[in-house]
N, C-alpha and C positions, 0 to 999 in steps of 0.2 A: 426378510431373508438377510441374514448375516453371516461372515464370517471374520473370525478373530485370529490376529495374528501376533507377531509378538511385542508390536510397538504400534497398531491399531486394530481397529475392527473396520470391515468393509459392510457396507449396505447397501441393496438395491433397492433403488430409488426411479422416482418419475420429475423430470424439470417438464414442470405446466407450465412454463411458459412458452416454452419449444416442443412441448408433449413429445419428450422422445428419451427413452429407458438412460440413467447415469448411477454412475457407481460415486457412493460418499465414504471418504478413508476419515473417521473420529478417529485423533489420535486418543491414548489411553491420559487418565485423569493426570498421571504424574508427570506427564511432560507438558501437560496443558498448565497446571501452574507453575512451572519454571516460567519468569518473562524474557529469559535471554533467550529459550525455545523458540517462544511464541512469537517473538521480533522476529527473529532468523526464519522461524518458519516463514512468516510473511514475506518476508523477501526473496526467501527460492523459490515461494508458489508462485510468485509474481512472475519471474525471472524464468521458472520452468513453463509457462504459460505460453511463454513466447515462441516456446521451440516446437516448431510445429514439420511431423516428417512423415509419410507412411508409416514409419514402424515404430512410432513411437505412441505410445497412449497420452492424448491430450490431456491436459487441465482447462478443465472450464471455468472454475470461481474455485474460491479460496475464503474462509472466515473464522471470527469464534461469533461463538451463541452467547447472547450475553445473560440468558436465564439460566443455563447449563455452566458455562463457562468452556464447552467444547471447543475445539478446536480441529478443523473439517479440512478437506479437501474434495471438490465434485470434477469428477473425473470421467473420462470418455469409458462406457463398460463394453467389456470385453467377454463375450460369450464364447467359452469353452474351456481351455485349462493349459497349465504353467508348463515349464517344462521337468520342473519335478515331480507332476503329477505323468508327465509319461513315461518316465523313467521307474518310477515305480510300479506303474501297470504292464510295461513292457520289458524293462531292464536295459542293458546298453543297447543303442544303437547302431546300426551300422553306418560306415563308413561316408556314405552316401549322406544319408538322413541326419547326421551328427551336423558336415559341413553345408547339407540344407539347413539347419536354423542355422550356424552361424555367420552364413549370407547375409539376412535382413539385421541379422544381431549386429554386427560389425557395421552393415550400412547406420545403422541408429547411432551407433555411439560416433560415428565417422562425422554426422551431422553437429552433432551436441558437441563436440570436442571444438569443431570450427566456429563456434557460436558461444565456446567457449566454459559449457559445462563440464565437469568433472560428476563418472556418475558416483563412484567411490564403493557401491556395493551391486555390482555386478553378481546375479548366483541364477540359478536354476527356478528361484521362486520369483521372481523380476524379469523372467521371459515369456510370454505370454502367448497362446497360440489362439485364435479365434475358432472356431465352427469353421468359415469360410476359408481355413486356414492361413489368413493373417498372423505374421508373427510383428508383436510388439513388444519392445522395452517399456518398463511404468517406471516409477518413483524415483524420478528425477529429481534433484534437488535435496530428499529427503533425508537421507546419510549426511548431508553436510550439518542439516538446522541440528538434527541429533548426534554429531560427535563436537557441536560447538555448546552444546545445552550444558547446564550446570545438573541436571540431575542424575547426577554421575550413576545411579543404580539401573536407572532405565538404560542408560549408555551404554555400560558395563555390559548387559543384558544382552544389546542387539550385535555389540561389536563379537561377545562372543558367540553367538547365534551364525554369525559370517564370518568368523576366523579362518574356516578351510580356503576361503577366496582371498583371502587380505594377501596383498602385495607384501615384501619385507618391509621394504620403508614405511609402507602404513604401521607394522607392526612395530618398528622402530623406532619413526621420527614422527607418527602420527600426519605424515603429508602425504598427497597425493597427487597425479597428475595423469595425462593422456596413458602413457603406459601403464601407468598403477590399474585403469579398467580393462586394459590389453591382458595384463598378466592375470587379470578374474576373468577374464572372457579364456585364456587358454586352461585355466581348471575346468571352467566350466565344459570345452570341450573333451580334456579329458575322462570327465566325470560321465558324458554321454558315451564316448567312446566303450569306457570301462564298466560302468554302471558305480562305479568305487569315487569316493575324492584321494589324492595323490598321498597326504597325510592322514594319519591316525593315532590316537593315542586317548589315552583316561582321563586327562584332564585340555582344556582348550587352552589353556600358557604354553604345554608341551605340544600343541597341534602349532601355536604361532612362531615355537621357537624352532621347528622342522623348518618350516617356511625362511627362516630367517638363514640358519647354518644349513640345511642339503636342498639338496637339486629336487626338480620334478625328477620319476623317470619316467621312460618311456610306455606310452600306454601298450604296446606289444606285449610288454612283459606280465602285463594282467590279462588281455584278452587274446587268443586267436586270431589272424586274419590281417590284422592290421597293419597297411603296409610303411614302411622304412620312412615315406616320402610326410603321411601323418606325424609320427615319431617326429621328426625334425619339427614338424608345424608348432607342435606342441613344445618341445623343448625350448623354442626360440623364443615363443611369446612368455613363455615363464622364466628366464633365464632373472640370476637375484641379481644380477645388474641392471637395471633401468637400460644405460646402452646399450646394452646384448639384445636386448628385445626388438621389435616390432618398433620403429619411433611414431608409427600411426597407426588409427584405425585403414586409413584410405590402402596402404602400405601391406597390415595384416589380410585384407579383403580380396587383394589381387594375389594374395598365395594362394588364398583358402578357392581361389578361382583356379590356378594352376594346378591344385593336385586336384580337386575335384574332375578336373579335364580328363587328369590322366589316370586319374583311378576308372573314370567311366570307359574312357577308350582299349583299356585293359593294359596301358602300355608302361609297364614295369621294369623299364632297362634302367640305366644308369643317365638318363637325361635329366640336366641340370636344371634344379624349379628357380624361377628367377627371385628366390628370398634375400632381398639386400639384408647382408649383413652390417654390423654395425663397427665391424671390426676398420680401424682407421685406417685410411688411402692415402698410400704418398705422393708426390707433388708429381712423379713421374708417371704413376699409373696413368695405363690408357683407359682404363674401365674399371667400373667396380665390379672388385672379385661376386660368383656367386656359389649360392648354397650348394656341393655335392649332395647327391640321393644315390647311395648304393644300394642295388636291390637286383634280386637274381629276376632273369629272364624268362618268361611265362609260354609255356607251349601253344601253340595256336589253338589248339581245344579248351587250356586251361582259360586264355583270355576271351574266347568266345562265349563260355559259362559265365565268366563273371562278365560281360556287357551284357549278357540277358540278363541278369540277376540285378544292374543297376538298373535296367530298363524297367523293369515289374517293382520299383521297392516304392512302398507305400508310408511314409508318415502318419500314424493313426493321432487318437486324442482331438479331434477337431477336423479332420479329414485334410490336412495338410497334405499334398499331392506334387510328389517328385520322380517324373519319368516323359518320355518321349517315344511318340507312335507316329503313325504315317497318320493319323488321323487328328494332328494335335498341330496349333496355330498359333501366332506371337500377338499376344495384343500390344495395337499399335501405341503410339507415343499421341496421349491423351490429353494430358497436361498443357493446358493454354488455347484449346480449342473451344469454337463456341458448341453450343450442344446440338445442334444440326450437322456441322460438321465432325462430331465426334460418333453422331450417329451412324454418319454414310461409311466411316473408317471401319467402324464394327461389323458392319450388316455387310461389308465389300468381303469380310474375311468369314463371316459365317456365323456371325458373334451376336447373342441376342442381348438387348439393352435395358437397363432398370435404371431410371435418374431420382436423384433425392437432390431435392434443392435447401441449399443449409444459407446460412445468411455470413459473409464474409466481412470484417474490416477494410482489407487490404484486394482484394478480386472483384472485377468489373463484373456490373451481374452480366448472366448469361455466358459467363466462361467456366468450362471445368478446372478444379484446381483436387481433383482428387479421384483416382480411379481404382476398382478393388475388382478381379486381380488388375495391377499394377501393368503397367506399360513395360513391355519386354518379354512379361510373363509367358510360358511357354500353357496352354492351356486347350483342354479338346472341344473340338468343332462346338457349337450350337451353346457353349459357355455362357451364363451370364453376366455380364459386364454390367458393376453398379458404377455409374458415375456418379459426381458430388458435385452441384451446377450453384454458384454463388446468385444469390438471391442481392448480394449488394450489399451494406452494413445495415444492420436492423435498426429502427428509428426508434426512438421513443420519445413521448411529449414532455415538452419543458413545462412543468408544472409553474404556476402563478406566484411568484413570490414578494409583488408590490405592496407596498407597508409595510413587509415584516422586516424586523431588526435584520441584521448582517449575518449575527451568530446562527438564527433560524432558517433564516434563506437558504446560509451553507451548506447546512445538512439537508434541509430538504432537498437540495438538488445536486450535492455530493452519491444521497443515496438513490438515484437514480440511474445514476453515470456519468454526469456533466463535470468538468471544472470549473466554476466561479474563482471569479478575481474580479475587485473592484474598479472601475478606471477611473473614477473621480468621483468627489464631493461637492453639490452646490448647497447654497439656502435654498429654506421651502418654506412657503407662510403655513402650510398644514400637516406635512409629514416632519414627525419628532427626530429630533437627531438619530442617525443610524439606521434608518429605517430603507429601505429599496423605494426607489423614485422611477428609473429606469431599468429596464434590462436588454441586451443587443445577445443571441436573437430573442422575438418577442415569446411572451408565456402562450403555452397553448400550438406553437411549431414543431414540429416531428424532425429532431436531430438523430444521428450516431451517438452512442454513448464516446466519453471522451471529447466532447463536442466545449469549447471555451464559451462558458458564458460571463459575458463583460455588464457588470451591476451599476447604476450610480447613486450611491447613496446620499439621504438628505444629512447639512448640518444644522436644521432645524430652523427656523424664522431668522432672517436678518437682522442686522443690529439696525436701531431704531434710536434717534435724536430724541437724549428728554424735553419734556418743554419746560422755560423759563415760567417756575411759580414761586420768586423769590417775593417776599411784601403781597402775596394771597392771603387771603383766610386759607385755615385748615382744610374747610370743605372741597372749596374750588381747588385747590392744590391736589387733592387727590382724586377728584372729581376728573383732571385734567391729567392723571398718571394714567389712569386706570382707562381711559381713553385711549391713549396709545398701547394699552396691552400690559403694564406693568402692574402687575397687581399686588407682589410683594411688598406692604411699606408699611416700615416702622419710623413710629413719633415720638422721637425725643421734644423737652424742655426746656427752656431755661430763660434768664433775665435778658430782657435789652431797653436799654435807653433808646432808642433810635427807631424800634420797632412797634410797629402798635403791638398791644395783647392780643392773642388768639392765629396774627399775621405769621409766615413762615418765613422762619429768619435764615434759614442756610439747606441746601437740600443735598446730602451725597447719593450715587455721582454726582458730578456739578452739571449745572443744567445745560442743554445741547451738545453733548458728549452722545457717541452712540454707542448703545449697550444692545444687548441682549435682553427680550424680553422677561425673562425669567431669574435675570438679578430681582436683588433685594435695593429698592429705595430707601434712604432712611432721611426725614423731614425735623428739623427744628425748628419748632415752634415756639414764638415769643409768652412771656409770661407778664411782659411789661416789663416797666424802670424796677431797678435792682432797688430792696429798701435800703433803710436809713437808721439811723441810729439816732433816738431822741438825745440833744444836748442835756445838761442840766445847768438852767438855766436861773434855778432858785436863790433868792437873795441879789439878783445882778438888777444894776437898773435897768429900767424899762429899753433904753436906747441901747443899752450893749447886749440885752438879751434878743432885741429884734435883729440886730445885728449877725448873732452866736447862728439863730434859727435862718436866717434865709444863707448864710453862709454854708448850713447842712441841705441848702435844698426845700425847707420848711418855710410856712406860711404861721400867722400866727392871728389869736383872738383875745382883747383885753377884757376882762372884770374888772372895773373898779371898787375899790373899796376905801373908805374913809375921805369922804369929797368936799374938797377945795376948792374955791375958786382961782387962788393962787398958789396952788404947792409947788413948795419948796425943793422937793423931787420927789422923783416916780421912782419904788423899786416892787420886784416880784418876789411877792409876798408866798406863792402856790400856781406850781403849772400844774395842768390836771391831764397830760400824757407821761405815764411814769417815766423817768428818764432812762436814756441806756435802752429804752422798749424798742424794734423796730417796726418803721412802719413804713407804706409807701412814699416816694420822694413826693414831695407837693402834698404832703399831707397837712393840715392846721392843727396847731399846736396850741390851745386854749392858755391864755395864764391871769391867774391873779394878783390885781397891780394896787398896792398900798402908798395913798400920799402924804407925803408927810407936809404939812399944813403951817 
């Protein structure tokens, strides 16, 4: 079941998790991809979530789909219909019944204004009447994320869809404030009043530029009936100056209290309704001046028809009920009692009781924090009274999130309802860097959503002293890395004099430094003495050439040739390592030694 409107579609829905009937607002695709929308929306749902009043229709949750790309609000549903569906089925209201919805109307916006929201589109489709005849304000918040959106067509769209309600300055300067919903709230009475809105015209520019340059008039001048003391109510709230108006809802509420008195009581003289004007007080006044109501004087018959006539009047569409009998009782003041004792207050007055236990944040269980009809309410004998008994905040289990990285933990227990934050990092000889080690409270405990959970994650193995494998073999050197956990290691090469072949000449890091197992070692391994460079030793004599060769490092081996017993001298006739060749140091160097005889 849907319906569509002109900047969402509603759905009737089931939350299984609470099994109890909600309404889901998808906004339309165009404002779902704008992301300055979709930010903004996020934060008035957040923001209107919090405002919680009788007469206002809750928010339960807020999201996008991220298969869809929808963009949702689940909202408290509201069985029966707006208040422009009664105006259509019935036409204007009377007198009585007009200033009946703007009671709970005014109390709404009275709340929201101190709490600081602006609702910004105040109209007849945003007044909601239940079955039970509940009157509630919805779409709070929602006017704002859409006149901040960049997608100027959908905007265009809604603003003129509510042009007969816009304040001037909204039409103006695009701002809005406590009043700007005072002066929608008094069209809107008009419009009940009347069955008419105050302006009309062919195109919606010319409807906002009325608004801007003339007055409301008076709603007498379109309907019958209506007396002097309305007129006023009405003029004052819409007056195109911000300070001529209402400067509150709390302010508006207690008129709408005054003439409702005096219209019921039939008493139509010139008594003065105490609407603060806004007109400025000099230093000398004793009081602030108040509002004259001139109006002619009702005969005792004529006043005695119209108190019967408010006594009998009915609000249909939802069976909203506005009248007063000898058989009709106040329910009492409900609110903050526990539910025993909310029982004995009912059933003392005649009152029968229906309790629903809902699950609260902020309410001690076992106390009621919500009663429908409402405390004060004027209602007949043997009425049922639903109370709303907090069950306490609802728990949910902290899912196990030990071993997994940081990134995953988050979400896994972001999207449950918790908030994570880490409180420290230690070493771990077995959980990898980043991973959850700890969590306070533990996995598997039943918290409130919004419940801190404090993580501590690992920085992965501690650092670990290399060991001294300078002058090892190959083997044993890595034999002896790999041991402490280091298994990364690269073998460089190269000559040494100093070092045996195959021995490990130098290791980085340096050794007994503490690292991290998971560096890279890197090992120089000796290759031995650097070579050498054969002399050329040919033609020299024997003693300067043995001389030449141990001077390079070299050993040497004689051949003789042409043998004497006493030659005259030795010289080399033929070495037989080619010269200039290299070889290793301590290598022998053969040569062939000729004597000369």
């Amino acid at each position: 079941m849907a319906a569509r409107g002109g900047m969402a579609t509603v759905f009737l829905a089931t939350d299984l998790r609470l099994r109890r009937p909600v309404a889901i607002k998808v906004m339309h695709q165009s404002l779902a991809e704008d992301p300055q929308f979709v930010e903004r929306f996020r934060r008035e749902a957040r923001a209107a979530a919090a405002l919680t009043h009788p007469h206002v229709v809750s928010v339960h949750d807020q999201g996008l789909d991220a298969q869809t790309g929808a963009v949702y609000l689940v909202m408290e549903l509201i069985q029966g219909h707006n208040v422009r569906d009664l105006l259509s089925q019935r036409g204007p209201l009377t007198s009585i019944q007009a200033l009946a919805v703007m009671d709970p109307l005014l109390q709404a916006l009275d709340a929201a204004h101190q709490a600081g929201f602006v609702h910004r589109d105040i109209k007849p489709e945003n007044i909601m009447i239940s079955d039970s005849g509940r009157i509630k304000v919805t779409d709070f918040g929602l006017a704002r994320a859409i006149a901040d959106s960049q997608t100027h067509a959908t905007t265009r769209g809604v603003l003129m869809g509510t042009v007969s309600y816009l304040s001037p300055e909204q039409v103006e300067q695009g701002k809005a404030d406590a009043r700007s919903d005072l002066y929608s709230a008094g069209i809107v009475l008009f419009e009940m009043l009347t069955g008419q809105v105050p302006h009309s015209a062919e195109s919606p520019i010319a409807v906002a530029f009325q608004h801007v340059h003339g007055a409301i008039p008076a709603p007498s001048e379109f309907q019958r009936g209506i007396p002097a003391s309305l007129d006023a109510l009405v003029q004052k709230a819409t007056s195109r100056n911000p300070l001529d108006r209402f400067q509150s809802a709390e302010e508006f509420l207690d008129a709408v209290k005054t003439v409702r008195q005096l219209i019921e009581s039939g008493d139509f003289d010139s008594t003065p309704i105490p609407i603060r004007p806004i007109a400025e007080v000099t230093e000398n006044s004793s009081q602030l001046p108040t509002l004259e109501v001139k109006t002619p004087k009702l005969s005792r018959k004529r006043r005695s028809a119209i108190l019967a006539l408010s006594l009998s009047l009915v609000i249909g569409a939802g069976g909203y009920f506005a009248y007063q009998s000898l058989n009709t009782v106040t329910v009492p003041q409900l609110i903050g009692l526990t539910e025993s004792a909310a029982r004995e207050a009912l059933e003392s007055r005649d009152l029968s009781v229906n309790v629903l236990e809902e699950f609260s944040d902020n309410i001690v269980p076992g106390i009621v924090f919500e009663a429908n009809p409402e405390s004060g309410s004027s209602v007949s004998k043997n009425t049922q009274v639903q109370l709303v008994v907090s069950k306490g905040p609802e728990l949910f289990e902290i899912p196990d999130v030990i071993g997994q990285l940081w990134s995953e933990a988050q979400v896994a227990l972001e999207t449950v309802g918790f908030v994570p934050s880490v409180s420290s990092e230690v070493f771990h000889p077995e959980f990898p860097a980043g991973a959850i080690i700890e969590m306070d409270p533990p996995a598997f405990s039943n918290h409130p959503k919004n419940t801190s959970i404090s993580v501590v994650l690992s920085k992965g193995p501690s650092p670990v002293a290399l060991p001294n494998v300078i002058n090892t073999s190959e083997r044993k050197a890595t034999d002896a890395l790999q041991a402490k956990g280091f298994t990364q290691i690269i073998i460089k090469r190269d000559f040494s004099s100093s070092i045996k072949k195959g021995n490990v000449i130098s290791m980085t890091p340096s050794a007994k430094s503490k690292q991290f197992t998971t560096i890279t070692v890197e090992l120089l391994i000796s290759d031995g003495p650097p070579p050498v460079k054969v002399p050329n030793v040919t033609g020299m004599t024997l003693k300067r050439a043995i001389e030449t060769l141990e001077k390079a490092g070299l050993k040497y081996k004689i051949r003789t040739q042409n043998v004497c017993k006493k030659p005259k001298s030795r010289v080399v006739q033929q070495q037989f390592n080619a010269a200039n060749s290299l070889v290793p140091r301590g290598s022998t160097i053969e040569l062939g030694i000729y004597n000369n005889c």
